[in-house]
C-alpha angles and dihedrals in degrees: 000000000000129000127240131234126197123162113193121194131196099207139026128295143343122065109228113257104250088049085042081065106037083054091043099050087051097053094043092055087072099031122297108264124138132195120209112202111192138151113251110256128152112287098009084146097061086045097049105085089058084081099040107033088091102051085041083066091051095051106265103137101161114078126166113208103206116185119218117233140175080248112032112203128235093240099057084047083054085043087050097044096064095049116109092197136025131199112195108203138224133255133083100018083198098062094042094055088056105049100044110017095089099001127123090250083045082063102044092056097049087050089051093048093052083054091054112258111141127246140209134195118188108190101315093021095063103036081065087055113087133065085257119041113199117181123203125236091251095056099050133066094230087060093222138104102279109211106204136148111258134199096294097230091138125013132199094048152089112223105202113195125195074024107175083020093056093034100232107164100103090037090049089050094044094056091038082059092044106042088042087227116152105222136047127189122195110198117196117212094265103052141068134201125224113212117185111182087356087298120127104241106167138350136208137199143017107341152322143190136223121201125177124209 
């Protein structure tokens, strides 16, 4: 049976150096190529190599830029399919959770994760992530927690982004009390998480938190 692999981040691109590695090295076990899932908006090539510049340095050349859409289309699934690693980006959580939580590309990656390729979820990315996506008042237009089913990749926990900037400790408690979970983690912009096997194995950057239920 294979491991498997999920990096979450609470901020925006890059990865840290020390995780860049650990995501590259498992990619590059298969074959070293990497899909980028991200939602169209203005500029999104200039913004691209933030997320690659650091598995460029550890050898990853071939990237797949897959747009997500209300209707995805079968090439980009095929596109998906061949991939040995996948970075879902940041930006409108929202729209994120629409167009991939119970999607057929939703589906794909959670197929691809059980096989072992590794995933990473920068901010949105990784607030879709676990079995249970909650999204703060402060990402969200009705102001308000959203309370959503996410991707499933981990289960039994609360994943908090932007966590001290956005000031998520009573949010992150509150949903921990709500959903009846038992962990939640609060990622600050600067660091990233490394789950294997949805246990927490090793961790990068500024700070996290760690609340039980």
């Amino acid at each position: 049976m294979n491991n498997r692999h999920l990096f979450l981040f609470g901020g925006s691109p890059p990865f840290g150096k020390h995780l860049g590695k650990t995501f590259s090295d498992l990619a590059l076990n298969q074959k070293g190529k990497v899909a980028v899932l991200f939602v169209l908006r203005d500029g999104w090539q200039a913004y691209m190599p933030k997320y690659t510049i650091i598995l460029e340095q550890n050898e990853i050349s071939n990237f797949v830029y897959i747009p997500l859409l209300e209707q995805q289309e079968d090439s980009h699934l095929d596109e998906l399919s061949s991939c040995t690693g996948i970075i879902i980006c940041g930006g409108d959580t929202e729209l994120y959770h629409r167009f991939i939580v119970g999607t057929d590309i939703g589906e794909q990656v959670r197929r691809m994760y059980e096989r072992g390729v590794p995933i990473a979820g920068f901010s949105a990315g990784a607030l879709i992530s676990p079995e249970n996506c909650v999204i703060p008042p402060v990402d969200n237009v009705e102001g308000k927690q959203l309370f959503l089913p996410g991707l499933g990749l981990i289960q039994d926990c609360v994943i908090s982004v932007h966590y001290s900037k956005w000031s998520e400790e009573a949010n992150l408690k509150a949903a921990i009390s709500k959903i009846g979970v038992s962990k939640g983690y609060g990622i600050d912009d600067d660091e990233g998480l490394y789950f294997m096997n949805e246990n927490l194995v090793d961790s990068e950057g500024g700070k996290y938190y760690v609340f039980n239920g």
